[in-house]
Residue, then its C-alpha position, 0 to 999 in steps of 0.5 A: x463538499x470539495x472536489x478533493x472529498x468527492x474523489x475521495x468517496x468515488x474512489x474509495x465506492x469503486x474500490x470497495x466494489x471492485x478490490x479485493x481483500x488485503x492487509x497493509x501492515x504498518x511496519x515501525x521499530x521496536x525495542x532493542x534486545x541486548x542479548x542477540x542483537x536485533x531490533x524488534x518490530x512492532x506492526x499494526x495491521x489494516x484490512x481494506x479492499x484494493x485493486x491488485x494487477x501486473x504491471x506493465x512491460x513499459x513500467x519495468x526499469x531498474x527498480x521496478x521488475x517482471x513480475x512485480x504487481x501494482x496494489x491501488x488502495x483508496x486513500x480513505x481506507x488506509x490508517x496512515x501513508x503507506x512507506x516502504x517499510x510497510x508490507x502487503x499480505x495478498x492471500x497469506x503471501x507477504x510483500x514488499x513495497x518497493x515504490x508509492x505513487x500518491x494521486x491528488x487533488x488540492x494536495x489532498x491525496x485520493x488514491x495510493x498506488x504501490x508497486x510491490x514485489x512477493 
């Protein structure tokens, strides 16, 4: 067993234990309807735990705002790498993900951290 592993069960334990519910939906595109045109989406959704705050005053810049929230989610947990066009259901409320952080080990990735914005 790597280390990469290790940090993978650790990480995914003390977030099963300490997140909450909620539900990352994959977002990609559909189909093209010639009648009104627009592109349908298809989304898959995922219910995992993840460990949900505020981000700090520090953290705020042009991109990141008052306001937004920081969803840490295990790596482990997820169905495929989080994008921003994927969204968050946290208690029925969509979000937006604005920025993904990815923290590894031995290019193996542990945790992912997403900035996002209801």
């Amino acid at each position: 067993m790597t280390l990469a592993t290790s940090l993978q069960k650790a990480a995914q334990r003390a977030i099963k234990k300490l997140g909450g519910e909620v539900t990352v939906q994959t977002v990609s595109g559909g189909s093209y309807d010639t009648a009104t045109g627009q592109i349908s989406e298809n989304i898959s959704s995922n219910g995992i735990k993840g460990v949900l705050q505020d981000v700090s005053v520090r953290e705020v810049n042009e991109l990141i705002q008052s306001g937004d929230k920081q969803l840490t989610i295990a790596a482990a947990d997820a169905a495929a790498v989080p994008t921003t066009q994927d969204r968050v259901l946290i208690s029925g409320v969509s979000h937006e993900i604005i920025k993904i952080s990815t923290i590894e080990q031995d290019n193996e990735p542990i945790t992912y951290e997403l900035i996002l914005r209801g």
